[in-house]
C-alpha positions, 0 to 999 in steps of 0.5 A: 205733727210728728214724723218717725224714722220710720217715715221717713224709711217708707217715703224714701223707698216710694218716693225713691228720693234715698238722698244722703241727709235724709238716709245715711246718719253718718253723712248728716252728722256732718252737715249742719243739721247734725242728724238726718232731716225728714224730706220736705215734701215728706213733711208737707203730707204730714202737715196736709193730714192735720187738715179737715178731710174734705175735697178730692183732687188738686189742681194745683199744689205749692209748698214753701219750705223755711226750716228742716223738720227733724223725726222724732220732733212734735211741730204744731200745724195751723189753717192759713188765713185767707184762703178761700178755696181747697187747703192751706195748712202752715208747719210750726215749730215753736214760732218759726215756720218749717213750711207753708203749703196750700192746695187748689181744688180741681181735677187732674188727670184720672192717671195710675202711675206705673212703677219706674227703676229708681235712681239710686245715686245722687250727684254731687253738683255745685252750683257752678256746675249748674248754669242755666240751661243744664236740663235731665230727663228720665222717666219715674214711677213711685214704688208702693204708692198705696204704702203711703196712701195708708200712711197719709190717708187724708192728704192722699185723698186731697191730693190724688194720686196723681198729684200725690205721684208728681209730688213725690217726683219733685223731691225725687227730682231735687234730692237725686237728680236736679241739684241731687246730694247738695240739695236744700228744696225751697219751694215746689209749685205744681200745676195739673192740666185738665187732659183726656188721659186716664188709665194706668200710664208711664211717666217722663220728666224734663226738667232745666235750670232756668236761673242760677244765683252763684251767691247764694247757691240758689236754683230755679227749676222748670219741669214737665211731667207726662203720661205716655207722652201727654203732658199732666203736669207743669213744676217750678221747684227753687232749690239751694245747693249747699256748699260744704264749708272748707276743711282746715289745711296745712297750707292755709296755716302755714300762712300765718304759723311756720312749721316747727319743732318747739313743741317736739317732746309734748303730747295734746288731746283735742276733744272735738278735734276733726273738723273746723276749728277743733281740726285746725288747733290739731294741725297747729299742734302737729305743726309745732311738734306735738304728739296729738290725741285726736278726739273725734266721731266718725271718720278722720278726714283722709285729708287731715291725715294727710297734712299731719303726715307731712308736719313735725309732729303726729296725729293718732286717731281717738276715736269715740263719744268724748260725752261719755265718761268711757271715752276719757278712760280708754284714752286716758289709759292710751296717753298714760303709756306711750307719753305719760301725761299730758300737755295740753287739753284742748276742748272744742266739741259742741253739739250740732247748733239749730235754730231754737226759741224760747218757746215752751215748745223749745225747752226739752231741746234746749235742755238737751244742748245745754247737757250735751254742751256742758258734757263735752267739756265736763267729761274730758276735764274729770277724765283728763285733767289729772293727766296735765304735768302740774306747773307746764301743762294748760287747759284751752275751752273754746267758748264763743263771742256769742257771749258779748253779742248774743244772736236771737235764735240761739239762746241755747248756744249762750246759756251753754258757753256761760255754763261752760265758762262757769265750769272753767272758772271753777276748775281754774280755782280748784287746779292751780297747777294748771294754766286755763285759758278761755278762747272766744272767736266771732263766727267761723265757717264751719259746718256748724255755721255754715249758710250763704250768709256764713260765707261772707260774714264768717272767719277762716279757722286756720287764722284763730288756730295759729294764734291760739297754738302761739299762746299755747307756745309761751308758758301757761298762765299762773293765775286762779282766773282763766285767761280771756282770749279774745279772737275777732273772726276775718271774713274769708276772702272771695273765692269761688261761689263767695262775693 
């Protein structure tokens, strides 16, 4: 089963479910997907066109979502055992289930959907914005409904249009509405009634948060769907509302490194230096009265911009692909004129970090991580290396402490920090004028990490960083072996939404 952009372009305008992590690649670059995900119920039609083309009509529709499902990406689908009667197809990719659904023959009602406006803005709701009782209503019509039939012509045919339109409105519910941006769907259960209406109708929703998990950021929806007033449809819809993992601060680092001008006069570059850790060690740098390159894709968090306009030193935007040789040219060029050379060079980007095997459905993905992973340090080193003031300068990579203790669903993610370390090691024999230095914290709570389990388990990256920016502070080791920094991860303190 493979989806396309282009998929996803058609079902957003029919569905009218335009929610960010599925349209805007510059929004979902910075979740921790890295990309744009195809729409769940999307991938359900998918995977429900790999079925055998018998039956015609739904009676009832449930669909249990595990694992994004990205375009451009080729998943396996495969008939469930045990079911006796209509369809039951799983969604595979490698040996982990994206989705499971399964269809009941019946017969709904013979209603043509009639068009309706969309919403065209989601909100953005936590979940403590979501208690129990929280209900929406509205009315919803798919535009071009017959566009998608073609596209999925089979599971049109299983499902009906009817069925097929109330599908459609529960992805439409979740991703604009009920949560809206902040939304993950887990499952969809949809049961048709056998009611005397047929003929093309106008349909209206009631949905209502029936139960709120806080914890986990977990929503149980009730909703009724109904032509001309009769209802048709009855839908249970469980969702996560993601909670975007905190940005590094000034005040949260100031806790445990006090501003200071002892580095007033130096200048750093910090690949990967927006967000999480890599966005932290910059503030820490600033704070000390470092002149700071920042590396980033995208936008600078207005917020970062901020904290560092109030601390000692300066943070300049270094916009671009630091994978890409250019990148280190330019900005190699930038620091040659206004500081003549370099400092430190901090390399902390990384690839957007999903879930792999070691299937052979895997490995074209994992070879692309390890490329990726291997780049962004590879590239700012032969770029920028030959800036660092020989005998004062160091060289900081951040690796993991995934080395010691490596997670089973990220063999991609050791593989690519044991090559890096490698490269390390290498340049620490090769440049003796150098100091280099090897960082390996446990988990953090970033966007790349970040998961309800995340959010009890993982550190806050301002902690690491000052620790970091204390070693940068003292002189640069001498030795050919790059210098181990073993940093344990504190969990972060309960807040709201974290027990």
């Amino acid at each position: 089963m493979l989806l396309s952009e282009d998929d996803v372009a058609l079902f957003a305008r029919v569905s009218g479910d335009h929610n960010a992590l599925h349209c805007r690649p510059d929004y979902a670059r910075g979740t921790p997907f890295g990309r744009t995900v195809a729409h769940g119920v999307l991938a359900a039609l998918g995977t429900l066109e790999e079925q055998a083309p018998e039956g015609a009509g739904a009676g009832g529709i449930e669909v249990d979502f595990g694992n994004p499902v990205f375009p451009g990406v080729r998943y396996r689908s495969e008939a469930l055992g045990g079911v006796r009667a209509g369809a039951g197809r799983r969604l595979l990719d490698g040996d982990r289930a994206c989705l499971t659904v399964r269809v009941r023959p019946g017969t709904p009602p013979d209603v043509e959907p009639l068009p309706a406006p969309p919403v065209r803005t989601a909100p953005r709701h936590t979940i403590g914005e979501l208690p129990p009782g929280t209900t929406v209503s509205g009315t919803y019509g798919p535009d071009g409904l017959d566009a998608l039939c073609d596209r999925f012509p089979v599971a049109s045919r299983l499902l009906g249009r009817l069925p097929l339109a109330c599908l459609l409105w529960s992805s439409h519910l979740a991703g604009m509405r009920l949560p809206g941006e902040n939304c993950l769907l887990g499952r969809v259960a949809l049961d048709f009634r056998p009611v005397a209406v047929s003929g093309p109708a106008r349909l209206s929703y009631t949905a209502r948060v029936v139960h709120a998990d806080p914890r986990f950021g977990l929503l149980t929806i009730a909703g009724e769907v109904s032509a001309d007033g009769v209802v048709v449809a009855v839908a249970e819809i469980e969702a996560m509302v993601r909670e975007p993992a905190p940005l590094a601060t000034a005040a949260a680092l100031g806790a445990h490194l006090s501003p200071s001008t002892r580095l007033r006069g130096t200048s750093a570059v910090v690949v990967g230096g927006s967000r999480g850790l890599g966005a932290a060690l910059s503030l820490a740098l600033v704070s000390q009265g470092c002149e700071v390159f920042v590396g980033h894709r995208g936008t600078l968090p207005q917020s970062l911009l901020d904290d560092a306009g109030r601390l000692p030193g300066l943070l300049r935007s270094a916009p671009g692909d630091a994978a890409d040789p250019r990148w280190s040219d330019g900005l190699r060029a930038r620091v040659e004129q206004k500081c003549g050379g370099l400092d430190f060079l901090v390399c902390s980007a990384a690839p957007p970090l999903r879930t792999l095997g070691l299937a052979a459905t895997d490995l074209d993905r994992m070879d692309a991580f390890l490329t990726g992973s291997l780049r962004l340090v590879s590239a700012p080193l032969a770029g920028l290396l030959p800036l660092l003031r020989p005998g004062r300068s160091s060289c900081l990579v951040v690796s993991s402490a995934a080395l010691r203790e490596p997670p089973r669903d990220w063999p991609h993610y050791v593989a690519a920090k044991s090559a890096v370390e490698g490269l390390v090691h290498w340049a620490a024999r090769h440049h003796p004028g150098v100091g280099f230095l090897l960082a390996r914290p446990g988990m953090l709570w970033t966007e790349q990490t970040n998961s309800p389990s995340a959010r009890e388990t993982a550190g806050p990256v301002e902690p690491v960083a000052a620790r970091l920016v204390r070693r940068l502070l003292d002189p640069p080791p001498t030795s050919p072996v790059p210098e181990l920094i073993a940093l344990p991860a504190e969990p972060v303190a309960a807040g709201p939404g974290v027990l």
